[in-house]
Structures are given as C-alpha cells and as structure tokens.
C-alpha positions as CSV (number, residue, x, y, z in Angstrom):
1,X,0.0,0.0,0.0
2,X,1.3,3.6,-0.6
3,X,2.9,5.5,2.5
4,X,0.8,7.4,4.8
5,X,2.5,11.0,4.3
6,X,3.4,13.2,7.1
7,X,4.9,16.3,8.2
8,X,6.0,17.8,11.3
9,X,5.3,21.4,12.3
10,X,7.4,23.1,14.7
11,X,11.1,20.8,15.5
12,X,12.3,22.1,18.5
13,X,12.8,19.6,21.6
14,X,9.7,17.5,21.3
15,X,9.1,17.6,17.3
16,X,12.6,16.9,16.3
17,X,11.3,13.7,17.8
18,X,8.7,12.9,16.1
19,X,10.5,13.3,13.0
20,X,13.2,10.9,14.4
21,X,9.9,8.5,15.4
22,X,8.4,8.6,11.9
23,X,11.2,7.8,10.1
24,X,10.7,4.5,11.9
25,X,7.7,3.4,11.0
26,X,6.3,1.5,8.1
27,X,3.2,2.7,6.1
28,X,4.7,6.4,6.6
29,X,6.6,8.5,4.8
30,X,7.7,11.5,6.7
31,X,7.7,14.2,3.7
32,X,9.0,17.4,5.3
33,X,9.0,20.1,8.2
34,X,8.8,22.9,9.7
35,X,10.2,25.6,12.0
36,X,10.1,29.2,12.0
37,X,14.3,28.6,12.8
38,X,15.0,28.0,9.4
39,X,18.4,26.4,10.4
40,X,16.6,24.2,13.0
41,X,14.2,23.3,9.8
42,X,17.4,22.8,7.9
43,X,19.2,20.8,10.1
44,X,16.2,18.2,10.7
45,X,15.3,18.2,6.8
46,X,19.4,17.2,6.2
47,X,19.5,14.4,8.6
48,X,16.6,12.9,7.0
49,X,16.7,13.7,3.3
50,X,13.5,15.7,3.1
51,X,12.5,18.9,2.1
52,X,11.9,22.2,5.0
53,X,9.8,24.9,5.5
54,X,9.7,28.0,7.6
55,X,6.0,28.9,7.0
56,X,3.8,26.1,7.3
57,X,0.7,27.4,5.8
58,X,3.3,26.7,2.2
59,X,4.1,23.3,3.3
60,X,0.4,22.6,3.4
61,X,0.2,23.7,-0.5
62,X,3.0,22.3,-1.6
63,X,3.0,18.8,0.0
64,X,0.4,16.5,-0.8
65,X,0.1,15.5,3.0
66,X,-2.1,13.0,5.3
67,X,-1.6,14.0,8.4
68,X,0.7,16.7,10.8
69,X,2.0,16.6,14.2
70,X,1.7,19.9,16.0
71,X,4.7,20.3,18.0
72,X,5.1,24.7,18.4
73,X,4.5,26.2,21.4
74,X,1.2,26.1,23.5
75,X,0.4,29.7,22.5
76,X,0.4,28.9,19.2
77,X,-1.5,25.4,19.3
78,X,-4.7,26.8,17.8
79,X,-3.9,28.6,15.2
80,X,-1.9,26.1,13.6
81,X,-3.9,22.6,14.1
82,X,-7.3,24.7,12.7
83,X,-5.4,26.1,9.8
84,X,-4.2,21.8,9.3
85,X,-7.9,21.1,10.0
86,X,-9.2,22.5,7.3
87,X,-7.1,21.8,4.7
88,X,-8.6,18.0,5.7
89,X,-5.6,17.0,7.4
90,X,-5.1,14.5,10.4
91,X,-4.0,16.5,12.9
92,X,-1.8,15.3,16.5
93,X,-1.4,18.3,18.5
94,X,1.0,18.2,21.6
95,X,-0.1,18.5,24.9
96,X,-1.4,20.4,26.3
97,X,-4.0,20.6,23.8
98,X,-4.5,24.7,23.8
99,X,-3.5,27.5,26.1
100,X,-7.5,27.7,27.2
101,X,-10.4,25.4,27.5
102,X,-12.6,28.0,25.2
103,X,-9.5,27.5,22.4
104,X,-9.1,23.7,22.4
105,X,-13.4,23.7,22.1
106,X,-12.4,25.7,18.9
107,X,-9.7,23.1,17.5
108,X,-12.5,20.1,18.8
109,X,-15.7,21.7,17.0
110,X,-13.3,22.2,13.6
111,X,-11.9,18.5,13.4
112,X,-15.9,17.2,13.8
113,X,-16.5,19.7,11.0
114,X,-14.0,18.6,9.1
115,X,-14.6,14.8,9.7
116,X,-10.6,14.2,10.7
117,X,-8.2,12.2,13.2
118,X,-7.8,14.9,16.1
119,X,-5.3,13.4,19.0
120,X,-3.6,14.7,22.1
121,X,0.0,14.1,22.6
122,X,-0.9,12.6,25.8
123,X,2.2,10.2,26.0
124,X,2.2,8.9,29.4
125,X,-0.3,6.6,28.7
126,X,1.5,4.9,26.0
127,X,4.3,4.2,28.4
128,X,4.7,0.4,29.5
129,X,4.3,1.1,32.8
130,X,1.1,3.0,32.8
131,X,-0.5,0.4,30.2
132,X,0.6,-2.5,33.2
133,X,-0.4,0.0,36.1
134,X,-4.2,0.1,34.6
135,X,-4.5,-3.4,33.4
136,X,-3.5,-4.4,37.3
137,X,-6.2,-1.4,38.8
138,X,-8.8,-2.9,36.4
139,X,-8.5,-7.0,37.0
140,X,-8.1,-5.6,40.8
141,X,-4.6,-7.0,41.7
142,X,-4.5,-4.2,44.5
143,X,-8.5,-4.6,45.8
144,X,-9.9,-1.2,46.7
145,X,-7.6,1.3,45.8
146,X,-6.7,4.4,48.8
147,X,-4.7,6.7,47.1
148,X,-2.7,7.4,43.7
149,X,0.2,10.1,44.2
150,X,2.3,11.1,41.1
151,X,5.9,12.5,41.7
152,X,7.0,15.1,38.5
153,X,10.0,16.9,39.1
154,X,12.8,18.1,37.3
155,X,15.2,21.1,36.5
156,X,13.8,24.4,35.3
157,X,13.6,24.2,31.4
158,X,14.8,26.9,29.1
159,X,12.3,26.4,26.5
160,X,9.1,26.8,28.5
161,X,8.2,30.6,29.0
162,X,4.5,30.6,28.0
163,X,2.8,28.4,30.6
164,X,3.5,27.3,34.2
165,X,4.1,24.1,35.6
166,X,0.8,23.0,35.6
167,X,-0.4,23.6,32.4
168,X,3.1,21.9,30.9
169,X,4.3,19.3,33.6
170,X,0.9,18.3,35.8
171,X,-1.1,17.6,32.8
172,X,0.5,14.2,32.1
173,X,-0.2,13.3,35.9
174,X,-3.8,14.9,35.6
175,X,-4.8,12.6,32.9
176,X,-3.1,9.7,33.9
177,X,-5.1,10.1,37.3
178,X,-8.3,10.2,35.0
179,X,-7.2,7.5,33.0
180,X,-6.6,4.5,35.5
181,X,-9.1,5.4,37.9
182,X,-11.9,6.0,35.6
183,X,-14.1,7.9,37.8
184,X,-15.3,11.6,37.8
185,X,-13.2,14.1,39.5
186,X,-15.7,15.8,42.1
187,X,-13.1,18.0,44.1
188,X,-9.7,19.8,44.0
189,X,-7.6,21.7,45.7
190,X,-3.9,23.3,44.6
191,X,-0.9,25.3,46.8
192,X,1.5,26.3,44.2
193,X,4.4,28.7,44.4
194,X,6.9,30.7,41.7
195,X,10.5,30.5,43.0
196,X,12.5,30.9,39.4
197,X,10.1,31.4,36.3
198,X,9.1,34.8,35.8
199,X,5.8,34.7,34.9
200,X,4.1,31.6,36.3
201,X,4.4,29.1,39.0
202,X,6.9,26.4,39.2
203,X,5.9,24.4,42.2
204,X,2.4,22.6,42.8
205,X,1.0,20.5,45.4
206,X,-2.4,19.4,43.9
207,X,-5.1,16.9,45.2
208,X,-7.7,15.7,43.6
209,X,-10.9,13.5,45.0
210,X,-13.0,11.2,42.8
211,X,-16.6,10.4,43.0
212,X,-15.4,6.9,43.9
213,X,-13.3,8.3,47.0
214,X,-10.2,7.8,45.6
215,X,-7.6,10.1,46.4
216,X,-5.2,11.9,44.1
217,X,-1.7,14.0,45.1
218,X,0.2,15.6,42.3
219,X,3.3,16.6,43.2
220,X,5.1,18.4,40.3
221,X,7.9,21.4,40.2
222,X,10.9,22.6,38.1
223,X,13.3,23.6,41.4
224,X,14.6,20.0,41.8
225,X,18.2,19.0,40.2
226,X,17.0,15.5,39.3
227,X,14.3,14.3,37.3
228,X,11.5,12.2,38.8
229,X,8.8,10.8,37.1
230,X,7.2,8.2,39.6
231,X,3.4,6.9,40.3
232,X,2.3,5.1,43.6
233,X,-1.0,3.0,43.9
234,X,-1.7,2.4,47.3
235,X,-4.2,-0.2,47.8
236,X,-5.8,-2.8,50.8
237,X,-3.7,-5.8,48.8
238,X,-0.3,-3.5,49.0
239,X,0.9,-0.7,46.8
240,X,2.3,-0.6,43.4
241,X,5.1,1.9,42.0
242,X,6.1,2.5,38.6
243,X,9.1,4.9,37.5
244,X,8.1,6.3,33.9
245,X,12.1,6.8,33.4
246,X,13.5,3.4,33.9
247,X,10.2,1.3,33.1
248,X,10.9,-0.1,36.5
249,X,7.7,-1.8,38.4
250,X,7.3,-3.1,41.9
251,X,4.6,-4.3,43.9
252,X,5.0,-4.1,47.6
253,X,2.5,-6.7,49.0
254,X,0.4,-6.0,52.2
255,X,1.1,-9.5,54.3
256,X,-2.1,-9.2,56.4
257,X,-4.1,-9.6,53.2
258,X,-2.4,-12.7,52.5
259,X,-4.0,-14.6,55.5
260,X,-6.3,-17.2,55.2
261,X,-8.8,-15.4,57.5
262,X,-8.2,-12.3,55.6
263,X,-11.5,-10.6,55.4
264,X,-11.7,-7.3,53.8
265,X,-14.4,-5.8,56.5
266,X,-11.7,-5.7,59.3
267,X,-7.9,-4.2,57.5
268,X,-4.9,-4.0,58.8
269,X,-1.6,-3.1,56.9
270,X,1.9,-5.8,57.5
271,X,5.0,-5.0,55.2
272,X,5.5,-8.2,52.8
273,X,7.6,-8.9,49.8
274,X,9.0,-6.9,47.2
275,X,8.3,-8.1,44.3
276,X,9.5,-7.1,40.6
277,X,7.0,-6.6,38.1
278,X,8.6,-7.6,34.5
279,X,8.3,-5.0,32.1
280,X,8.8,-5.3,28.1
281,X,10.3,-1.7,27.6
282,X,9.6,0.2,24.7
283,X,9.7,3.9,23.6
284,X,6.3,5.7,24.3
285,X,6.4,8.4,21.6
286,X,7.0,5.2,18.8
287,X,4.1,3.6,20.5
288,X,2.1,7.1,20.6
289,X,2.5,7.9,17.0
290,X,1.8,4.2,15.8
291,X,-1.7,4.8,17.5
292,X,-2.1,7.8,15.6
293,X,-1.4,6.0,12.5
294,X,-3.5,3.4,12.9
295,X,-6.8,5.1,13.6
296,X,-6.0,6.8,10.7
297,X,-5.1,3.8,8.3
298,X,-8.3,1.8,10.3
299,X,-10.5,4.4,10.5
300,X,-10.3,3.6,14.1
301,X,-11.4,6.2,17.3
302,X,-7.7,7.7,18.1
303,X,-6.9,6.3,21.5
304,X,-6.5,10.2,23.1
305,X,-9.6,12.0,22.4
306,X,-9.5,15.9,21.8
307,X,-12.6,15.6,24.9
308,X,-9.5,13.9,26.8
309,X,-7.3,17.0,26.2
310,X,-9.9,19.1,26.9
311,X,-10.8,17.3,30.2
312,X,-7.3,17.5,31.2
313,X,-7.0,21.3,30.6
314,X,-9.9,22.3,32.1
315,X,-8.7,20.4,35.6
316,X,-5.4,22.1,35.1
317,X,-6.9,25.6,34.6
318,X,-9.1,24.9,37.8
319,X,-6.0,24.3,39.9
320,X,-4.7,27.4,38.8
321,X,-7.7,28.8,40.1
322,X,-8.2,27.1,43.2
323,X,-4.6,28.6,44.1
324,X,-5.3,32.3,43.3
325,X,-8.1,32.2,45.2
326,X,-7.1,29.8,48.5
327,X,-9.9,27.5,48.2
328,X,-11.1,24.0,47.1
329,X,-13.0,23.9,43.9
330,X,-16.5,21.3,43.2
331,X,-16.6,20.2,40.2
C-alpha cells in the first residue's frame, strides 16, 4: 500500500522527535517540516533527506500530505492545528491541547467539522508502565484502591516561558489520574508557588478526589536538580510503583491480606515482599504515534480523544484557580 505522508510542524525539543519516530515506521513516509528557525528546519530536513519549510501554511500547498503533528509552542496550538484542520488533514497536536479550555473547544468543534483524526499528545499513557499499572487497577490486583500520588520533578527548562508548571508538567499526571481510575473528578484543591520562572508558577502541590473516593496528590515542580517521574497505587492488597524513566515496576505486597482469615471488613496493613514486576520496555512516543497511524489507516477512534485534552486542561486551569483564590474547587 502507498505510505501514509506526514509532516511535522514546529522541531524544536519535542518535534525533532517525532520526525526521528516517523522515520521508523512502516506505512509512513515523513515528507518534510517545519520551523520558524530556518536552520533548525534545515538541520532536521538534512539528517533525513526531506524537504523544510519556515512557513507552514506553504508546506500545506505544496506537500500533498495526510496528516501533521503539532509540536510549536502552547500559544500557538490553535492557530496552527485549525489552519491543518481544514485543509482536511489528520492532525496530533502536543499537549497540552491549547493554552485555554474555550481554544481547544475551537480546534475540537473544527476536526468534527472537518470529519478528521484529532489526537492529544498525551504520551504517558502509551508508556509500559502505565499500560501494566491500569490493566493491574482494572482486574483488581490491589483490591480497593486508597490513594494514587504522582511525583513530576525536574530542573527548570529553558524552552518553557508561556505556561506554568501545571499547564506543561501536571497535565500528564492529571490525565493519567483520569485514565486509571476512571471515575469523575468531584473536588480539587492546589498550593502552588513561583520561585525561578518569571511569569508563572513552578511548584504545585495538587489533590484531587474522585466520585469513587479515591484520592489523588500531584506533586510536580521545576526547582529539583534530578528528574522524577514516579506513580504510587496504594491499595488494601499492597501498593504498586512505577518509574516512567526506567520502566521499573514493583509491587510491595500487604502481608495481612495474605492470611487465610483475611476478610476485607476488618484491614490491617503488614509490610510483605517486594516483588518485581517484568516490564517489556519500549519507547512511548514510537508507540504514541503508531496509535495515531493506525486510527488513521483503520478508520479507528484515536486512543487520546480531543474531549480527553480538553478534560485534562480544564482540571489544570481549575487548579490554577483554586490557588489564586485559596480555596477547594467542586466540580
């Protein structure tokens, strides 16, 4: 069958892998990008023997093209993916979907218009660990789950000067939260603080409460001089953790709930094995993108909804919120 053809718009520190990803995988042909750094452009377009643009609105005329990932800055999110939508092309647009919740409704209500693929560059979940971490939740490996808290740190970044650390770090967290519980958020709350960046906060503390009284801690900042990227699962049959990094799993059983009299009306908590969870590792952007390419190819639903990006924005704005104004926020 011919190649699915593809572009990339926008190569900085995120796109530049995408086009590295693409070149990877069968059924597409990555056919050119884009930057406003025309030496960036360049630079990618040498490596890979394609052709480079500095204005994507003349990439779209001149390449014959199936689909685009969106990989510019936040800011810029909207214009681009509906200026891709309708032109009738496929669109994946970074996360976070838009810089508000009443833009990313306006890139949503163009791709129904438009009848085309619109996915969220949500990539957490297509990372081995998460994909194990719900399949566990779901056959209930863990029994009734207590609490979920999610560890995102790292050094400040350089390239991030339009948004906070919410909007840009949290978000994974926030919709990984959404994704392996699968209940309705009914509450949050948010203390956040800005140490270094100068126009938004770098430091949250978020907690979140579901409808099915699970519990929810985000912990996410860009003042610490290592990277973390960790999930805990704390449940009545022990706890789970899962570093998104290394692809390293462990389960931490609860002894008491080993016993043969164990009866789940009367807990109690004993420290028990350690136990490795085997994880195939694989790369979550080459798993991301073959999603992408498959709902298209399939005519399949694209595994990250523009709704999901939406949903996951909207919760980040509201913990913005709930910290200017010292208070928890019903939702």
């Amino acid at each position: 069958m011919d190649k699915l053809k593809v572009a990339v718009i926008g190569v900085g520190s995120m796109g530049k892998s995408h086009a590295r990803v693409y070149c990877t995988l069968k059924n597409v042909e990555l056919a050119a990008v884009c930057d406003s750094n025309e030496e960036t452009a360049r630079g990618i377009a040498e490596k890979y023997g394609i052709r480079h643009y500095t204005d994507y609105n003349e990439m779209l005329k001149k390449e014959n093209l199936s689909a685009v990932s969106i990989c510019v800055p936040t800011k810029f999110h909207k214009k681009v993916a509906i200026d891709c939508i309708r032109k009738k092309l496929n669109a994946l647009v970074e996360k976070p979907i838009a810089a508000t919740v009443e833009e990313a409704k306006e890139i949503i209500s163009e791709a129904n218009k438009n009848n085309v693929k619109l996915m969220v560059g949500h990539i957490e979940r297509f990372n081995p660990v998460v994909m194990e971490l719900k399949r566990k939740i779901g056959n209930g490996e863990l029994g009734k789950i207590y609490k979920v808290h999610c560890a995102r740190l790292s050094p400040f970044p350089q390239r991030v000067v339009d948004v906070g650390v919410i909007v840009d770090l949290a978000i994974h967290e926030i919709d990984i939260l959404k994704h392996i519980i699968g209940s309705r958020i009914k509450r949050i709350y948010a203390e956040t603080a800005q140490r270094i960046h100068s126009a938004h906060e770098d430091l949250l503390i978020g907690t979140l409460r579901f409808e099915n009284d699970i519990l929810g801690v985000i912990n996410a900042n860009w003042l610490t001089p290592k990277k973390v990227r960790e999930i805990t699962v704390t449940g009545e049959k022990g706890m789970l953790v899962a570093n998104y990094l290394t692809q390293e799993f462990y389960f931490y059983e609860n002894e008491f709930a080993k016993k043969p009299d164990y009866n789940s009306n009367f807990m109690n908590v004993l420290e028990g094995k350690k136990i490795q969870v085997k994880i195939r590792q694989e790369e979550p952007l080459k798993n991301e993108l073959e999603a992408f390419i498959e709902s298209i190819l399939k005519n399949k639903s694209v595994p990250v909804t523009g709704k999901d990006g939406l949903d996951a924005l909207n919760i980040a704005q509201k913990f913005i919120e709930s910290s200017k104004k010292n208070k928890v926020i019903a939702l």
